[in-house]
C-alpha positions as CSV (number, residue, x, y, z in Angstrom):
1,X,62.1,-152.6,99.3
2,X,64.1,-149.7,100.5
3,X,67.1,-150.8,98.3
4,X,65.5,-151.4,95.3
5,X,63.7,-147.6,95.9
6,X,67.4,-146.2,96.1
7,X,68.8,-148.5,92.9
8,X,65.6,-146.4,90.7
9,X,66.8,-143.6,92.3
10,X,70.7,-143.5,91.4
11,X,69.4,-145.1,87.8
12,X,67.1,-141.7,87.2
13,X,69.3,-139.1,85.5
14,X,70.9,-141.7,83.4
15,X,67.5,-143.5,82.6
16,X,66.0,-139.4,81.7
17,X,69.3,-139.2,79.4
18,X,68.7,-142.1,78.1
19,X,64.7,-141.3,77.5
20,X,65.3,-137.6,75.8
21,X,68.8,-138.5,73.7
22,X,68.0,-141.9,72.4
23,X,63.9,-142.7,72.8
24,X,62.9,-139.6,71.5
25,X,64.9,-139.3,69.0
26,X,64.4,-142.4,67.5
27,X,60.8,-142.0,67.4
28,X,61.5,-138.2,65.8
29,X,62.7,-139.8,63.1
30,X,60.5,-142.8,62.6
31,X,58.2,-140.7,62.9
32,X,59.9,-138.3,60.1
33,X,60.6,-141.6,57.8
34,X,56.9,-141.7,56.6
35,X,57.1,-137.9,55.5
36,X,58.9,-135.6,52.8
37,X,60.8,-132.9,54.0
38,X,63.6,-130.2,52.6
39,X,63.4,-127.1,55.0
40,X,65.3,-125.2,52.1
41,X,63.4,-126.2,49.2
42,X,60.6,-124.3,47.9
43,X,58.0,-125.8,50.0
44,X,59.7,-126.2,53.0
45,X,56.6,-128.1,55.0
46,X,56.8,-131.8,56.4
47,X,54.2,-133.7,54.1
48,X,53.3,-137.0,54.6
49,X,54.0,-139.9,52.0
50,X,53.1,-142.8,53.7
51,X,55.7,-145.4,53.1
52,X,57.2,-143.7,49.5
53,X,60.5,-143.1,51.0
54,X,60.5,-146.9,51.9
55,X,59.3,-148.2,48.7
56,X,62.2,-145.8,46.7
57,X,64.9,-147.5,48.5
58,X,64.0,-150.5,46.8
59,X,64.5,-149.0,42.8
60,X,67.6,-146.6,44.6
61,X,70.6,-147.8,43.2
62,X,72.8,-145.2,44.5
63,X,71.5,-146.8,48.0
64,X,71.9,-150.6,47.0
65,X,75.2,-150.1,46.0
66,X,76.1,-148.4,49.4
67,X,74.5,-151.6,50.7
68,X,76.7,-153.7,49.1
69,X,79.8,-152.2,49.4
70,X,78.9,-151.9,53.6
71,X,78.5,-155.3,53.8
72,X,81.8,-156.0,51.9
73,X,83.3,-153.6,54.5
74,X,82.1,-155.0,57.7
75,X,82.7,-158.4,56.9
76,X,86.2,-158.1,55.9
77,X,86.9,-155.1,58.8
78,X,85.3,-157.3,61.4
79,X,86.5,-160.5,60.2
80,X,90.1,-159.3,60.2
81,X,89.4,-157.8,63.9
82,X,88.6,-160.8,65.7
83,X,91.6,-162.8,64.0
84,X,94.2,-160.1,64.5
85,X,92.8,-159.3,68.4
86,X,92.5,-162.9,69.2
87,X,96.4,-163.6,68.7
88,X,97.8,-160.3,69.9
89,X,95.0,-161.1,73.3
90,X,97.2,-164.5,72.9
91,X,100.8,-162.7,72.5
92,X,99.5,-160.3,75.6
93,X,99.0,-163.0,77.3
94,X,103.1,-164.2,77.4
95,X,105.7,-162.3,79.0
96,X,108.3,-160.8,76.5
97,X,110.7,-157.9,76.4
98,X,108.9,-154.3,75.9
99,X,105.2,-155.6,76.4
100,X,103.8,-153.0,78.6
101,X,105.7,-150.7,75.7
102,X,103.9,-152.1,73.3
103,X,100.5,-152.8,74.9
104,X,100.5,-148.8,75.2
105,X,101.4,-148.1,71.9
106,X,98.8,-151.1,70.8
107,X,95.8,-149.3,72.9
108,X,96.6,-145.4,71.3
109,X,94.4,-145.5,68.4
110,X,91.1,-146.2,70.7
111,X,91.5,-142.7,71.7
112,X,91.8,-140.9,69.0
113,X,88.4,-139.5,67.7
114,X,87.5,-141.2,64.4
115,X,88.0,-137.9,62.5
116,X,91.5,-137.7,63.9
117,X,92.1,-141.1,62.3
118,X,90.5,-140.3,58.9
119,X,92.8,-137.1,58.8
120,X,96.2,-139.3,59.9
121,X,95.5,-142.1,57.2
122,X,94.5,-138.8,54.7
123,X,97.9,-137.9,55.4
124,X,99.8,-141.0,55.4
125,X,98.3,-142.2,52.0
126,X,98.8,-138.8,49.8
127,X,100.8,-139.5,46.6
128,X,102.8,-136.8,47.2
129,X,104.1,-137.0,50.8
130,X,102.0,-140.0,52.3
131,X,104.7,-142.7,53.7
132,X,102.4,-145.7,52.7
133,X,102.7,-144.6,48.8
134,X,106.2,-144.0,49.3
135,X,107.2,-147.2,50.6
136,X,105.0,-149.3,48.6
137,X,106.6,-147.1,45.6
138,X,110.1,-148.2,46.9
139,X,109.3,-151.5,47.9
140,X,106.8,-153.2,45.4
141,X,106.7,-150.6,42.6
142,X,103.2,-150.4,43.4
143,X,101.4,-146.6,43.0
144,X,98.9,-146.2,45.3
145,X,96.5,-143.6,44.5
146,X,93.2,-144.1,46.2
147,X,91.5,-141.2,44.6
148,X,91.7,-142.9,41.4
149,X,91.2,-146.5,42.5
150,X,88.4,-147.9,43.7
151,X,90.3,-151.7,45.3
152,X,93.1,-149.0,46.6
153,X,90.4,-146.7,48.3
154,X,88.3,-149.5,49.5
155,X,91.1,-151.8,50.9
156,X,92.7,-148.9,52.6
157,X,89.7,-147.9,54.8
158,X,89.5,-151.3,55.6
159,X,92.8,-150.7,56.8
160,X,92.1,-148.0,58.9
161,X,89.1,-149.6,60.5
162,X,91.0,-152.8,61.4
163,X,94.2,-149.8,63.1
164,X,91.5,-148.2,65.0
165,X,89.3,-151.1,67.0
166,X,91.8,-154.0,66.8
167,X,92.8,-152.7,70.1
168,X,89.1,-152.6,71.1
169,X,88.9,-156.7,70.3
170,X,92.2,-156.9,72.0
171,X,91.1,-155.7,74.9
172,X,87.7,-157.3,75.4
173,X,89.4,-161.1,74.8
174,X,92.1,-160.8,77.2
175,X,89.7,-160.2,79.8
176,X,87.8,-163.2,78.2
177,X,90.8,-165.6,78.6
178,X,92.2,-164.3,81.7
179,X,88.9,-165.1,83.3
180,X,89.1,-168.8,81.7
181,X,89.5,-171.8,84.5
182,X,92.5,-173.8,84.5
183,X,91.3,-177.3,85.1
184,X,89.7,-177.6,81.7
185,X,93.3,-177.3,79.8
186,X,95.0,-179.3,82.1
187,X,92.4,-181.8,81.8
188,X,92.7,-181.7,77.9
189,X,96.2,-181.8,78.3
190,X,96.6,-184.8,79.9
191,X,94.1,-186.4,77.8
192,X,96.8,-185.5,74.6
193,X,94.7,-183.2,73.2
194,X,96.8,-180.6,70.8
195,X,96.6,-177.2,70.7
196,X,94.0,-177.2,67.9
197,X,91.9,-179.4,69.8
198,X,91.9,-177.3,73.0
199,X,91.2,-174.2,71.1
200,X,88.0,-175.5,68.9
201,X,86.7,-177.5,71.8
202,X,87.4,-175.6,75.1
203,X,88.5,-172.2,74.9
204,X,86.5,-170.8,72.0
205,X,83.3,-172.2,73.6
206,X,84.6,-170.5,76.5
207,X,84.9,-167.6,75.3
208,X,81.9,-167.0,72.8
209,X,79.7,-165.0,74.3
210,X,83.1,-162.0,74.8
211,X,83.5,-162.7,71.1
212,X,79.8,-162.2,70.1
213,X,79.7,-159.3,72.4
214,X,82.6,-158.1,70.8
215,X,80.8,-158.6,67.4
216,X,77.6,-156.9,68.1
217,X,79.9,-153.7,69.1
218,X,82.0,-153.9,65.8
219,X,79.3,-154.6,63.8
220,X,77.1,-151.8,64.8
221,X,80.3,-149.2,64.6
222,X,81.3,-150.5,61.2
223,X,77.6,-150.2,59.6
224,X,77.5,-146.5,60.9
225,X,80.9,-145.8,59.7
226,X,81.0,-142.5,58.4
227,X,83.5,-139.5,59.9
228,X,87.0,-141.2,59.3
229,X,85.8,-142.2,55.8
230,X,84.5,-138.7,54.9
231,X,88.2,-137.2,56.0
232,X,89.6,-140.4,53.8
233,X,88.0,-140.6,50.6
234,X,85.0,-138.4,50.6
235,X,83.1,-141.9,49.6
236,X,84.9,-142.3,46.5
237,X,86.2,-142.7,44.1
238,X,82.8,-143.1,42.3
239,X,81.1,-145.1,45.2
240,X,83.5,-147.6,46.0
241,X,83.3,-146.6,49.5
242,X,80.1,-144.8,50.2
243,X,79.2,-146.8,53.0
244,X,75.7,-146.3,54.4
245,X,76.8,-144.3,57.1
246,X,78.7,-142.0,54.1
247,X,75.2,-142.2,51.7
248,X,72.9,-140.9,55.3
249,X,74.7,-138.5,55.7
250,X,75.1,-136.9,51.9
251,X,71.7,-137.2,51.6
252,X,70.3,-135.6,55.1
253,X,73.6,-132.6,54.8
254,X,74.2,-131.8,51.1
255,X,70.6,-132.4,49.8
256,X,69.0,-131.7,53.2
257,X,66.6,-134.8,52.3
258,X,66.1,-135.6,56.5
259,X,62.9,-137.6,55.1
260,X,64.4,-139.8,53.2
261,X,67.4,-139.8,55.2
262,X,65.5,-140.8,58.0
263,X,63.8,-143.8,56.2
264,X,67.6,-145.1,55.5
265,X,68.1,-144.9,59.1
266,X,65.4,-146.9,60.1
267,X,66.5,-149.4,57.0
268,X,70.0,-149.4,58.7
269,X,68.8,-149.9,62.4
270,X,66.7,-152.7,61.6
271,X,69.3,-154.7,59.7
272,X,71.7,-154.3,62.4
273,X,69.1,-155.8,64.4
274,X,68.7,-158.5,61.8
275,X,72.3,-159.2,61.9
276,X,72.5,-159.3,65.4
277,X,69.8,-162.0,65.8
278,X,71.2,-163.9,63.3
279,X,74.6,-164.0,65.0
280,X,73.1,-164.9,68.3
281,X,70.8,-167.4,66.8
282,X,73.9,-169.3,64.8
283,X,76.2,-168.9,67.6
284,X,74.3,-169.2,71.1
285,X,70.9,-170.4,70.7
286,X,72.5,-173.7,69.6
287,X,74.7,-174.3,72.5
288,X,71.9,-173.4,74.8
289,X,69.9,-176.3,73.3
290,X,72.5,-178.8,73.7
291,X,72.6,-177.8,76.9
């Protein structure tokens, strides 16, 4: 009894940081979803709408395109993730000249703040002096312009999405496989089982619940995406990337809409939610049942 008084104890400041920077602001702006209000506009009181803002989102094509586009960007950012991490986790795993070199340089983007990226890839992928453009000029004879193409633009934050948390996946999966018993591939071994074999029916069963942890990170990031693609491309050209977390914010800052704003936040929140569930109930639930 005495222990578990001193485990509520040490959890109380972070459990009142916790309460007053993510409870009540959640509910602030639930709560601010249901009502129209523009401090700078003429009448500058909160008035309550019900569910308009809700009901706009559906006949908002500005904000279904975002939609679509965002989904387009998670799946191919994430997608590309997992892959990539999984077989550098793999290469990690082998001894080979330079490694702990390399695993440095590898793990350098995960500190970077995301508008640090946005402003290095900003850089690197200027016509005039960006290297990408320049060797791709050189190379292929390919001009890449991203403020004038919409594939170029989109692709490229893609790009910098899979640079930045690659490391991130990296990370979490060589923890997953070092932690993996031996017996089991041994086992499969002797049995003649190939290398396919092993991996489809041992260690990415194994290893699952890493990689859905691992998802539900990325995919909550990547649908809130919004500093490094602000430095980037500004969410254009056009809207080929005005990602949701790009169309929030120019509605809440430039038009100071925090009503509406707000109402695409709660949209955002519960899809990840959605998402999330779906993963778990595709992946997991399944296995459990079997089980």
């Amino acid at each position: 009894m005495q222990s578990n008084r001193l485990g509520w104890i040490l959890l109380a400041p972070t459990l009142v940081i916790l309460f007053f920077f993510g409870v009540v602001p959640f509910f602030y702006v639930l709560w601010l979803s249901f009502h129209q209000w523009n401090p700078f506009a003429a009448d500058p009181n909160v008035i309550f709408n019900g569910a308009d803002n809700f009901r706009a989102l559906v006949f908002d094509n500005g904000f279904l395109s975002s939609l679509g586009v965002t989904i387009a960007f998670v799946f191919f950012a994430v997608l590309s993730e997992l892959v990539i991490g999984y077989a550098l986790a793999q290469a990690f795993l082998k001894d080979f000249p330079g490694k702990a070199i390399f695993r440095t340089i590898h793990t350098l983007p995960l500190i970077m703040a995301p508008i640090i990226v946005g402003s290095i890839w900003k850089l690197m992928t200027t016509p005039s002096i960006g290297i990408i453009p320049s060797l791709l000029r050189s190379w292929f004879g390919y001009d890449l312009n991203i403020g004038t193409s919409a594939v170029a633009a989109f692709t490229v934050t893609v790009v910098m999405d899979i640079w930045h948390w690659t490391p991130l996946v990296t990370l979490t999966l060589i923890a997953a496989l070092v932690s993996l018993p031996s017996d089991p591939f041994e086992q499969a071994q002797i049995d003649g089982a190939n290398k396919r074999q092993i991996f489809w029916h041992i260690t990415l069963p194994m290893i699952m619940p890493a990689v859905l942890a691992t998802v539900f990170i990325r995919l909550m990031d990547a649908l809130r995406t919004v500093d490094e693609v602000l430095m980037l491309t500004g969410g254009g050209p056009g809207s080929a990337t005005r990602y949701l977390g790009v169309h929030i914010f120019k509605e809440v800052f430039p038009r100071t809409n925090y009503g509406y704003g707000s109402a695409i936040s709660i949209i955002v929140l519960y899809l990840t939610i959605v998402a999330c569930w779906l993963l778990y109930v595709s992946l997991i639930a399944p296995r459990n049942t079997k089980g």
